[in-house]
N, C-alpha and C positions, 0 to 999 in steps of 0.2 A: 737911140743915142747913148742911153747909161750901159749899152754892152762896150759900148766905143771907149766909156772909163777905164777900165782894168785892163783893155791892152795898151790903150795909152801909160798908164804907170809900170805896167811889164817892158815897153819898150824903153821905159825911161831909167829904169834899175840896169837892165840889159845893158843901155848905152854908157849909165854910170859906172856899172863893175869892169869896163872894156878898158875906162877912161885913162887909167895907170897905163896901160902896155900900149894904147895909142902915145900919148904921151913918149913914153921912154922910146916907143919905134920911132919916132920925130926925132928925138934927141939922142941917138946913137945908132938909128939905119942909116936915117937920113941926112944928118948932122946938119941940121938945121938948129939956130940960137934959139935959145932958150927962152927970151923975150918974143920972140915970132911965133913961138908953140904956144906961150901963153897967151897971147892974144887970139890964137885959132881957137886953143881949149876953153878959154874962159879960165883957165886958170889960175893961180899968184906965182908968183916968181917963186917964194919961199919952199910953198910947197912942190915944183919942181923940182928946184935944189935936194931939198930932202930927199924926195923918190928917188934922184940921180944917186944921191951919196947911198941911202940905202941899196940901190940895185948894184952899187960897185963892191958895196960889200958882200950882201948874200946872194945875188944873181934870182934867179926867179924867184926863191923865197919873197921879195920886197913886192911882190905884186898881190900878193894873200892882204884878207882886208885884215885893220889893225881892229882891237877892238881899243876904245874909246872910252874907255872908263879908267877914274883915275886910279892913278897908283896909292897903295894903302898909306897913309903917312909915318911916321917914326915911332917909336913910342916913348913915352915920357921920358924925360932924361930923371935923374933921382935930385935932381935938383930942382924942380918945377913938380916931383912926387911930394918933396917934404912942404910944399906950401901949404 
């Protein structure tokens, strides 16, 4: 049974990295609403939205994973330097 783990989580990576271009084949092959693909997906509206807006912009670039870490913050303004 513990060989039965590591293909269960390869096929769940697998099925997760697929999930954006199922997705967007739903919602511009198919042209089916976007509340219907989420409820198939499991997914949130928002983040549909977003993949839709990105994929209008860059076209298959939007389907590469993001990475997920944040953006650096600002650096000090010299007003909050002189405290």
């Amino acid at each position: 049974m513990s060989q039965d783990i590591p293909d269960t989580v390869s096929a769940y990576r697998l099925a997760m990295s697929n999930l954006p271009r199922l997705v967007l084949t739903a919602l511009t092959v198919q042209h089916r609403s976007v509340k219907e693909v989420c409820d198939t997906y499991g997914v949130s509206r928002s983040w549909a939205y977003e993949l839709l807006a990105r994929y209008r912009a860059e076209g298959d670039a939007a389907l590469e994973p993001r990475s997920r870490r944040p953006k650096p913050a600002p650096a000090p303004s010299a007003r909050t330097r002189s405290r």
